[in-house]
Each structure stands twice: as C-alpha cells, then as structure tokens.
Residue, then its C-alpha position, 0 to 999 in steps of 0.5 A: x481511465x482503465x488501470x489493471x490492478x493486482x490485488x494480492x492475498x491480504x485484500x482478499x481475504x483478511x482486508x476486504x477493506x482495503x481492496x473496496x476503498x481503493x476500488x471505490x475511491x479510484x472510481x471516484x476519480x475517474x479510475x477503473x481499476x480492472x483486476x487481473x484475470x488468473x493472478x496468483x500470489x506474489x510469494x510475499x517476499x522477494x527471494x535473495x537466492x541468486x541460483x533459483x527463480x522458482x521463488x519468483x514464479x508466482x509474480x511472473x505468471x501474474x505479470x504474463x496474465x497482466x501482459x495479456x489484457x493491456x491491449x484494452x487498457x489505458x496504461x502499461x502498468x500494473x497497480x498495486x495497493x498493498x506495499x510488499x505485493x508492489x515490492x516483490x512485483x517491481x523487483x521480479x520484474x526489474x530483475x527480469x528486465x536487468x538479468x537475460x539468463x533469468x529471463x530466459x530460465x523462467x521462460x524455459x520453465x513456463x511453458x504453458x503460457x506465452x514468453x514473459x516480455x518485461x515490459x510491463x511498469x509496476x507501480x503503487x497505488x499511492x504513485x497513480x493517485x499522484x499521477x491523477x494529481x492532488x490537486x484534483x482530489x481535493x476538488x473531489x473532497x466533499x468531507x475535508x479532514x481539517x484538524x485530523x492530526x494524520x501519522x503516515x507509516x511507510x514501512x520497509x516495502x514502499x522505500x527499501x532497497x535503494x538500489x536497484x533504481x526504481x524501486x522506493x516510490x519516494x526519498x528513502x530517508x524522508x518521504x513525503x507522498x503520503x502526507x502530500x495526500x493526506x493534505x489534500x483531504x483536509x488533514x493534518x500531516x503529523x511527522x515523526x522519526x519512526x515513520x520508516x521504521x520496520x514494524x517487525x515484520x514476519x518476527x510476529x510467527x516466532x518472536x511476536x515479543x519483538x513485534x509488539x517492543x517495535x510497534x509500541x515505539x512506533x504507535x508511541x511516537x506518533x503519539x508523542x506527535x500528536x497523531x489522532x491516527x496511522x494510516x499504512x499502506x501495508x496489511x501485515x504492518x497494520x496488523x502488527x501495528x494492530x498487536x502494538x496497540x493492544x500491549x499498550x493501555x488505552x489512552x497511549x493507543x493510537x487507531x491503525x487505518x489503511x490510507x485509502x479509507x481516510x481517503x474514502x472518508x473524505x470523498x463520501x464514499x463508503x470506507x469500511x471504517x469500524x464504527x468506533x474507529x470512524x467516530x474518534x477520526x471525526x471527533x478529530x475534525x474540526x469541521x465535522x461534515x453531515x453524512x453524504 
C-alpha cells in the first residue's frame, strides 16, 4: 500500500531518526510511505488571525503538491508523523473545507499552481498503524518488549482542539492509542496523569525556567509510575523532555524516544537508537531477544 507522507522540517534536519523508523517500520508492514514532491514547511503552528491566511500558505502548497500525486496512490490521505506538522495540516485543511471565502482567498493568492480542492484526509501516523491493525503487528514483532514499563506522552498537537471535529486523533482526556500500540510490541503501558500535559512548548526560546519546571513534572511522573522510558510523537516535546532530564539528576532521569523507534526495536529493524539509550530499554526486558 502506498500512502504519500508529509515529513516536516524536524525529521529533516535534527531528527533523521525519526523520518527513518517510521519509513523502516512502515515498510515492514507493508506500507510505502512516499514523500511528497515540492513540501514545504507547515508554518509549525496554526495561525489564530482570522483576518489573514498568509500564515497558512505554506500547509496549502504542500497539500495542492499532495493533491497532485494521489492518482498513483492507495489512499486519499496525507501522513504525518510528527504531531504538530499533522495539527497545523488537519486544521488548514479543515478550515479550507468549512470556510468558502478563505478558500477562495488562498486560491486567489496561489496563482502559480492549480485550485486547492479540500479533499484531501489528513491523518497521523499513530491513526495508519491502527488502520494496518495492532493485531498484525504483533504477528510482525520478532523481538517482544515484554517487561519494558512504557510512559506515552501525548502532548498538546495529537489531542487539542477539541473543537473542530476531527482533529484529536483520540479521547482528549484519556487517550489510549499509543499504549494500544506499545501492547502490541510486548510492552508494558505505564499510566500517568501527565501524559497530556503541555511540555511547555515554544516558552524554551524565552522562558526555558518554564520549560524545564514543566518537563521535570512530567519525567517525574512517569517515573513515579515506574516507566523505564517516554516515548513522544513530537520532535519539539522531546527536545524539551530532553532539557528536563538534564536538570534533573541521574537517577530521577527518564530516557526520551520517539515511538517509532521502540517500534523498530520490536520488529528487527534498525531504530537509531543511541547505543546507551538502546542498552537500558532492553535491560528493561524480561525476555531479552538475540540480535536479528
């Protein structure tokens, strides 16, 4: 099955890894994920200005370039993996959808590529594994996790706003997809009350004392539940994560991964784990399986 793939900026430049293992694991389950000719950045956060759709631009040229090569794919959707490139695509989009003058605004504006029709479904790479079903990968698992006490940390983007429909991949309040997943490698879901809890985000440039107070409180509930690692679907929550950890002393520390690498792990492909960070998650096992 092909599926285009909207990569953003962070997996091109600070988290390769990322961009690889969701490439690597997809393909493992039968999914190519085909990148999107001409992308451009999504503007990183969706613009509240309701009198300008310059802030949106950018999403839409990617989704017209998208509209382009559906005809070759198996799926009217667009993936994304990292969590606010897929908020700020699933809101322009639904606001294109919902609101005919913006539309007709950024249609206007673009006049050097085709009329954006939005008709294009936006959805997260967390909502494709589901679809690919959790059942059939744990038939692909060739290294189970069991014993591995997983934290998920969903973040602002996956979940918020509530309101328009459509855009929380799952319950707000209590999401469970995530630790759906991680069950079906062999982990362990830790639960804990911070999981959808903002990391802080964007306050790191200006106010990183605010960043690092909210990611200690986070780390440090994971870690009161037992959690041998967080796994994120976000590259700018784990780098603040990231910060957190290292205010915090060693033993209080908490390893920081996004969720396709553990899922890498599990199926014997290669997931770019640091060599430190990959020793401690399978020193989590239980069952330790051979390398493949």
């Amino acid at each position: 099955m092909k599926v285009l793939f909207y990569p953003g900026c962070s997996l091109k430049s600070n988290y390769p890894e990322f961009e690889k293992t969701s490439i690597e694991v997809c393909r493992k389950l039968g999914v190519e994920l085909v990148e999107i000719p001409k992308w451009t950045c999504c503007g990183v956060n969706f613009s509240l200005a309701t009198d300008s759709v310059m802030r949106h631009l950018g999403a839409v040229r990617s989704l017209i370039n998208a509209r382009k090569e559906m005809n070759e794919m198996d799926r009217r959707s667009v993936v994304a993996a990292c969590s606010m490139c897929y908020n700020v695509l699933k809101r322009v989009n639904l606001m294109l959808k919902e609101d005919r003058d913006k539309l007709d605004t950024v249609n206007s504006f673009i006049d050097d590529e085709p009329d954006y029709v939005p008709d294009v479904e936006v959805v997260h790479l967390l909502t494709l594994l589901k679809d690919v079903g959790f059942e059939e990968i744990e038939s692909k698992v060739v290294r189970p996790l069991k014993g591995l006490k997983v934290a998920s940390y969903y973040g602002c983007a996956l979940l918020r706003p509530k309101k328009p429909e459509g855009i929380p991949i799952d319950d707000p309040e209590s999401p469970t997809i995530m630790e759906d997943l991680m069950r079906s490698i062999g982990a362990e879901p830790v639960d804990f009350p911070f999981k959808t809890e903002c990391c802080g985000n964007y306050h790191v440039v200006f106010r990183p004392d605010i960043v690092e107070m909210r990611a200690e409180k986070i780390i440090g509930s994971a870690k009161s539940r037992g959690a041998d690692v967080i796994v994120s679907t976000c590259p700018l929550c784990l780098y603040n994560l990231e910060r957190g950890n290292e205010a915090l002393s060693e033993d209080i520390r908490v390893p920081v991964v996004f969720f396709t690498q553990l899922l890498a792990l599990a199926l014997g492909v290669d997931s770019y784990l640091k060599d430190e960070v990959k020793k401690r998650i399978l020193e989590g096992c239980k069952e330790v399986v051979a390398e493949t």
